[in-house]
C-alpha positions in Angstrom: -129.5 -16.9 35.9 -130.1 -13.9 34.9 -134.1 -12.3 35.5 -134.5 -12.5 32.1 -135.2 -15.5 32.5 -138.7 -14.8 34.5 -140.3 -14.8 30.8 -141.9 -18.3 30.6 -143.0 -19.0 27.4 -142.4 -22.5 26.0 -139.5 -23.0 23.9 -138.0 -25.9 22.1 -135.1 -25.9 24.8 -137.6 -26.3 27.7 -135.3 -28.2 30.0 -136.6 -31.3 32.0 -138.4 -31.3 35.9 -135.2 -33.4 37.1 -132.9 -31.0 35.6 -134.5 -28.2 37.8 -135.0 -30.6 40.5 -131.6 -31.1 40.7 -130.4 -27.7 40.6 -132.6 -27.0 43.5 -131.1 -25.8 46.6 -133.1 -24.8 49.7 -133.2 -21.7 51.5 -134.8 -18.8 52.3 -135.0 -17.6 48.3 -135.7 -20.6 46.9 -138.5 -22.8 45.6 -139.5 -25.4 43.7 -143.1 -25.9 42.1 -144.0 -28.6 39.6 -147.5 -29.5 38.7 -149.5 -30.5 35.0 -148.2 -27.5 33.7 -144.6 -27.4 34.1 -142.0 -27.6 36.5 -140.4 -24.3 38.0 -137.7 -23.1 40.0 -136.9 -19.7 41.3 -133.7 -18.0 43.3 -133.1 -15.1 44.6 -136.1 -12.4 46.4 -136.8 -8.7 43.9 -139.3 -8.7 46.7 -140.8 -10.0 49.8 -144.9 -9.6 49.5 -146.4 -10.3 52.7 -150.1 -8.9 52.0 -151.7 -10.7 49.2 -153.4 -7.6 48.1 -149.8 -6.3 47.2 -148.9 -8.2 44.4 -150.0 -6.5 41.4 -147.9 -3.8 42.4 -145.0 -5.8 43.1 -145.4 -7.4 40.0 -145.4 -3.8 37.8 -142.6 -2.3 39.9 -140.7 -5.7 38.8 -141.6 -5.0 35.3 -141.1 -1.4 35.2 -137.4 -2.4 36.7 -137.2 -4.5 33.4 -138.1 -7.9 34.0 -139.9 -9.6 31.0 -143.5 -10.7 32.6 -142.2 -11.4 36.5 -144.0 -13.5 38.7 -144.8 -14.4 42.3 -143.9 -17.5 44.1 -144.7 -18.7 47.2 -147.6 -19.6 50.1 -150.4 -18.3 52.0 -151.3 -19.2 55.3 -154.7 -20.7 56.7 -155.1 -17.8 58.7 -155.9 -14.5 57.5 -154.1 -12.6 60.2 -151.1 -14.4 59.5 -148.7 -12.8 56.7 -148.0 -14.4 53.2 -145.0 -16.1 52.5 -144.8 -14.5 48.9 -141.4 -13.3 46.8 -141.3 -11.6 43.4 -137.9 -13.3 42.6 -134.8 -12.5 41.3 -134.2 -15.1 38.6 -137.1 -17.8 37.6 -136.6 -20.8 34.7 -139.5 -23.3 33.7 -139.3 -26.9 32.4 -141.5 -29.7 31.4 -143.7 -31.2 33.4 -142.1 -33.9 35.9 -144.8 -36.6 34.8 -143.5 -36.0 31.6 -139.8 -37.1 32.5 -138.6 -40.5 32.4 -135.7 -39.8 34.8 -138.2 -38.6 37.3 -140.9 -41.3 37.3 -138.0 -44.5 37.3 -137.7 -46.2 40.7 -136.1 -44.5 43.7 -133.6 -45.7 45.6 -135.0 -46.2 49.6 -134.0 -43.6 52.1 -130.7 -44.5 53.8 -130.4 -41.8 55.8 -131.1 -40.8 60.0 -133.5 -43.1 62.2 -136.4 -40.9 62.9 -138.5 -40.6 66.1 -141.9 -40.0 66.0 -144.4 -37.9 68.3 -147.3 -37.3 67.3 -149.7 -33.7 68.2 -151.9 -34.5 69.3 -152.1 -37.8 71.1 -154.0 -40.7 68.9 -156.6 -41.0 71.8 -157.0 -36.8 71.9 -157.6 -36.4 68.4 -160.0 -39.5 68.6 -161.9 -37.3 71.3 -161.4 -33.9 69.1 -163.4 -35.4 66.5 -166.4 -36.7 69.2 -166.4 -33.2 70.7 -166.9 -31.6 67.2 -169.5 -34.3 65.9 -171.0 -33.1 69.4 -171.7 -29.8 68.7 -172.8 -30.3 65.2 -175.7 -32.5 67.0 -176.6 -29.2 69.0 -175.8 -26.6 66.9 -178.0 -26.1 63.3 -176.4 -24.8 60.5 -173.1 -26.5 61.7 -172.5 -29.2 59.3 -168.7 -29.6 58.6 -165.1 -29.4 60.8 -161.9 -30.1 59.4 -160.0 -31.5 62.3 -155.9 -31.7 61.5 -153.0 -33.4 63.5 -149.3 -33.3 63.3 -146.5 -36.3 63.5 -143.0 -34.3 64.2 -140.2 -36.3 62.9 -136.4 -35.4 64.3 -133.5 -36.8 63.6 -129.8 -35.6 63.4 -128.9 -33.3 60.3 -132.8 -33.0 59.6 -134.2 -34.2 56.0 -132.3 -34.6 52.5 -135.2 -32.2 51.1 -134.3 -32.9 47.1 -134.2 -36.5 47.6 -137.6 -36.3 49.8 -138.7 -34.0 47.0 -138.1 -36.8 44.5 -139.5 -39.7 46.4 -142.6 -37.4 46.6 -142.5 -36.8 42.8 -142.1 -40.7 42.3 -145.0 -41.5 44.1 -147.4 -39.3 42.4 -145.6 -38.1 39.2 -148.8 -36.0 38.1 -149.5 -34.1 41.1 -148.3 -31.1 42.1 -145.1 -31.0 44.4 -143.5 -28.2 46.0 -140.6 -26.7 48.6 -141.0 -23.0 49.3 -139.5 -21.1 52.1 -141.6 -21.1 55.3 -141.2 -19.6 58.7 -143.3 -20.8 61.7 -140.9 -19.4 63.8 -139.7 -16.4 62.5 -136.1 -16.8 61.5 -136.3 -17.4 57.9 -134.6 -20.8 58.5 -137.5 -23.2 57.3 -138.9 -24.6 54.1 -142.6 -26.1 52.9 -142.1 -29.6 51.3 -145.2 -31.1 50.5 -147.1 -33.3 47.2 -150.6 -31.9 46.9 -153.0 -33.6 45.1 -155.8 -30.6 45.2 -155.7 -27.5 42.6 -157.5 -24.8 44.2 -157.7 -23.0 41.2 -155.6 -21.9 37.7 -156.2 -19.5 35.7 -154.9 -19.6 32.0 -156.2 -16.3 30.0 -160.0 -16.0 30.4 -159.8 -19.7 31.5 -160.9 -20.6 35.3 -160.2 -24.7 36.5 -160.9 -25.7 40.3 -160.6 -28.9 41.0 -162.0 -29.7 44.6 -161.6 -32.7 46.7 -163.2 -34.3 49.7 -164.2 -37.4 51.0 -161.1 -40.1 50.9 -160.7 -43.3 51.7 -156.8 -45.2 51.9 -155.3 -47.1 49.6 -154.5 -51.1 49.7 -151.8 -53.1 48.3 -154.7 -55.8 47.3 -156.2 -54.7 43.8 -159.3 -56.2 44.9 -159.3 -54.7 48.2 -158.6 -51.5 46.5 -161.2 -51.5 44.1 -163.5 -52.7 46.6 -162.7 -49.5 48.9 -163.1 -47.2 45.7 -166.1 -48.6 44.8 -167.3 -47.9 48.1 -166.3 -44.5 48.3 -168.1 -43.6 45.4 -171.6 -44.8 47.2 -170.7 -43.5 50.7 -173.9 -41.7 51.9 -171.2 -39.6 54.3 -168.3 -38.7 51.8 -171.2 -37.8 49.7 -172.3 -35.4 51.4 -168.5 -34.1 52.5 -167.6 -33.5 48.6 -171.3 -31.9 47.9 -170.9 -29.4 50.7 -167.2 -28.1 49.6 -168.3 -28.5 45.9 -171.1 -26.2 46.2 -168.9 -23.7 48.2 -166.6 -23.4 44.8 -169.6 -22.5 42.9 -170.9 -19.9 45.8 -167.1 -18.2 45.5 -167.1 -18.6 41.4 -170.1 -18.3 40.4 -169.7 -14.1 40.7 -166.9 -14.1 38.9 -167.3 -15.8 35.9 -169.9 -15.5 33.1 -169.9 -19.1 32.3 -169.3 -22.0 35.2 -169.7 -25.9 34.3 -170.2 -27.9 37.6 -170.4 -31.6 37.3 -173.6 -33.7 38.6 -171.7 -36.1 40.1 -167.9 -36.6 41.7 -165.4 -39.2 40.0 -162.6 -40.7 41.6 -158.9 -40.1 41.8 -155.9 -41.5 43.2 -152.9 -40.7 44.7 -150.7 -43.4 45.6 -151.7 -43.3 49.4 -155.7 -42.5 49.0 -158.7 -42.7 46.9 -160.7 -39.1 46.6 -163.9 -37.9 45.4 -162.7 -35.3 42.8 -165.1 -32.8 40.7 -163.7 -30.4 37.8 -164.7 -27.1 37.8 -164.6 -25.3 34.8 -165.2 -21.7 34.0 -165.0 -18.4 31.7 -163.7 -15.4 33.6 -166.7 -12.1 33.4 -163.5 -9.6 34.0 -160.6 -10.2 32.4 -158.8 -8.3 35.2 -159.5 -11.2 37.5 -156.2 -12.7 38.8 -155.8 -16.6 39.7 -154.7 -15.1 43.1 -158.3 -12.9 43.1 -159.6 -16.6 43.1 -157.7 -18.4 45.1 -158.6 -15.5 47.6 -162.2 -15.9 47.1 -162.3 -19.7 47.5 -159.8 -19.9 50.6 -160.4 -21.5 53.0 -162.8 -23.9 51.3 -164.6 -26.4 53.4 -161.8 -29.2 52.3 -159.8 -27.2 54.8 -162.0 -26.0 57.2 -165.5 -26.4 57.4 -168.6 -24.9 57.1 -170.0 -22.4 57.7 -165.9 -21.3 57.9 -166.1 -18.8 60.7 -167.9 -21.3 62.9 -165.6 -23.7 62.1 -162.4 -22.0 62.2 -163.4 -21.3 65.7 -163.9 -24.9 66.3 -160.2 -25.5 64.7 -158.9 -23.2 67.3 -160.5 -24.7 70.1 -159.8 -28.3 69.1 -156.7 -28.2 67.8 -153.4 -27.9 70.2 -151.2 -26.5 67.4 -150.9 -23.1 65.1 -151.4 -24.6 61.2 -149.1 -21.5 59.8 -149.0 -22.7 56.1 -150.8 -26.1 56.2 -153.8 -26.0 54.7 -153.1 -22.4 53.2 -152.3 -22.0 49.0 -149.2 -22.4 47.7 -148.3 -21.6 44.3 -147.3 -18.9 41.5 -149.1 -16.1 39.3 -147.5 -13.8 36.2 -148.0 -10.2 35.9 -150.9 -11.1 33.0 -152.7 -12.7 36.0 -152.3 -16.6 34.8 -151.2 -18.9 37.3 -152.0 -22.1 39.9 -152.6 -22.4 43.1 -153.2 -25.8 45.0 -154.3 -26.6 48.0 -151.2 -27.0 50.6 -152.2 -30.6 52.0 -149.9 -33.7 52.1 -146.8 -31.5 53.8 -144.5 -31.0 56.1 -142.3 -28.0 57.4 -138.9 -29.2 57.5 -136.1 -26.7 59.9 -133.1 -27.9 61.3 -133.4 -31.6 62.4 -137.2 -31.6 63.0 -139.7 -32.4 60.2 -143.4 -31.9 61.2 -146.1 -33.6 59.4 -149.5 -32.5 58.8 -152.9 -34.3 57.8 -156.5 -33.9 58.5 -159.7 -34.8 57.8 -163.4 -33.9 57.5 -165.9 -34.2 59.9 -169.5 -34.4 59.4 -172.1 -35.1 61.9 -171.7 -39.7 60.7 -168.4 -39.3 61.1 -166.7 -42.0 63.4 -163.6 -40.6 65.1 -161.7 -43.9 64.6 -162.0 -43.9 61.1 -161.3 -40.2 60.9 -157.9 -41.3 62.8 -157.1 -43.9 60.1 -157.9 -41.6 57.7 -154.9 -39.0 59.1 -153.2 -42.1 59.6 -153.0 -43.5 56.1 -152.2 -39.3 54.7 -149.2 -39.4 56.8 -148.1 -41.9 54.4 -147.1 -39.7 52.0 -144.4 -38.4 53.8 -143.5 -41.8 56.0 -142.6 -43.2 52.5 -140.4 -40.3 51.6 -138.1 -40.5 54.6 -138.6 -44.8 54.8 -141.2 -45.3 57.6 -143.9 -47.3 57.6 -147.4 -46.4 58.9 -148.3 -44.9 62.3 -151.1 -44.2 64.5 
């Protein structure tokens, strides 16, 4: 591919998402990023960008080398001190949407690869007590009123994960999502990738057009339609995912509000599924007051919402840090792409894993208010895992 190809206007010969899928390769260079919009796969690094702030000057040194509109691909981490996982890269091609592609969305054949074992980070019973200790101290401290609370499952098994068959499985399951694998590197040797199906936009940005589509308050799926509907239905009234949603919906319009001249926030959440969980969803819509406001100046300004980490956020990172025995690195960060004319999408990195060598280490979390009941907040991490169980052929865990 040549990086001509970085140019992504539509065209009649707009290739398919399994046609990029499966000229997908891992590696350090690589990534994969399908969502509503379109499907697209990059090779090759122009340019690592480890600072955020960097990329409009990445992105005009690309096209002053020639590249037709370049782009940059790639992740940010939950924490701010932590640097960007963010290339310029060398070649880029873009292809229909996966939803949009029969080949993608027919049945998958079930995993018959390595037998996995499980551990889980922390212990069931410690996370249980995690989420008592930070209900706790919102019952002593005011102003305190949400902590997102996270735990990990690591997977290993001989030769690791098949990641284009695990991409798509994830793809399968929710064909209208957005799904991604982009280098990561928790440990510093370049050697890991970012495989996850996230079901939250953080924002996009198309022209003078601003969408943010927040999510909070769940509740898991059932096989039984009139179980399901029964836990949908009850979602929708629940007093304490109420409250969740309001409290990360009114930090969107706190972050957006100064950047755009018009912003349309909803009354009222609706629901949405994924194959594994009911959410409370509201749409976000908005018209940009300076043109020269980048999706990534947005993403910027609404990371980390209170989906991912609480409010007020410093209190609660704190909390995060105290409470939880791991290092997040990209989970719960953005992940996503932007064009030198500032367009672009980035979602939310939830429903992931990190994937290096032959460990796989899933993540999930989930809000805490002061009603929260820490069993429920344990199923609730429980039934997210599922995302990823299915992918590799497990069932549920604890």
């Amino acid at each position: 591919m040549s990086t001509a190809t970085q140019a992504h206007e539509a065209t009649p010969a707009r290739p398919q998402g399994s046609t990029l899928l499966g000229a997908y390769r891992p590696g350090p260079t690589s990534a994969f990023f399908a969502g509503p919009r379109g499907t697209l796969l990059t090779e090759g690094a122009l340019r690592a960008v480890p600072d955020p702030g960097d990329v409009p000057g990445a992105l005009r040194e690309a096209r002053a080398a020639g590249v037709e509109n370049p782009l940059v691909v790639g992740a940010i981490p939950f924490s701010a001190d932590r640097p960007a996982r963010l290339v310029v890269p060398a070649a880029a091609r873009w292809g229909a949407p996966v939803g949009d592609d029969p080949l993608l969305t027919l049945d998958v054949p079930a995993p018959s690869g390595p037998s996995w074992h499980q551990r889980p980070v922390p212990a069931p019973e410690d996370y249980r007590e995690a989420v008592a200790a930070a209900v706790r101290a919102m019952a002593a401290e005011d102003g305190l009123r949400k902590v997102v609370l996270a735990r990990t499952l690591e997977l290993t098994a001989p030769g690791g994960a098949d990641l284009p068959t695990m991409l798509r499985r994830l793809i399968h399951r929710d064909p209208h999502g957005y799904t991604f694998a982009v280098p990561g590197d928790p440990d510093g040797d370049g050697g890991a990738t970012l495989i996850g199906a996230s079901p939250e936009l953080l924002v996009s940005r198309r022209g003078s057009a601003v969408v943010s589509n927040p999510l909070a308050g769940s509740a898991a799926r059932s096989a039984d339609p009139a179980e399901d509907a029964r836990r949908a239905a009850a979602l929708l009234e629940s007093p304490k995912d109420l409250h969740e949603h309001a409290v990360v919906v009114e930090a969107v319009r706190r972050a957006l509000e100064p950047l755009c001249r018009e912003l349309t926030v909803p009354e009222y959440p609706v629901l949405v599924r994924t194959a594994a969980m009911w959410h409370l969803s509201t749409t976000v819509t908005g018209v940009l007051a300076d043109p020269g406001t980048t999706a990534l100046d947005l993403a910027m300004a609404l990371h980390p919402t209170p989906a991912v980490c609480g409010t007020p956020t410093d209190r609660a990172r704190e909390l995060i840090g105290t409470l939880e025995p791991f290092d997040r690195g990209l989970y719960t960060g953005v992940v996503g792409w932007e064009d030198s004319r500032g367009d672009g999408e980035w979602v939310v990195t939830l429903r992931c894993a990190e994937a290096q060598g032959d460990r796989l280490r899933l993540f999930a979390g989930a809000g805490v208010v002061a009603a929260s009941d820490p069993e429920a907040e344990l199923a609730e991490t429980s039934a997210k895992f599922g995302t990823f169980l299915d992918a590799v052929g497990l069932g549920s865990t604890r």
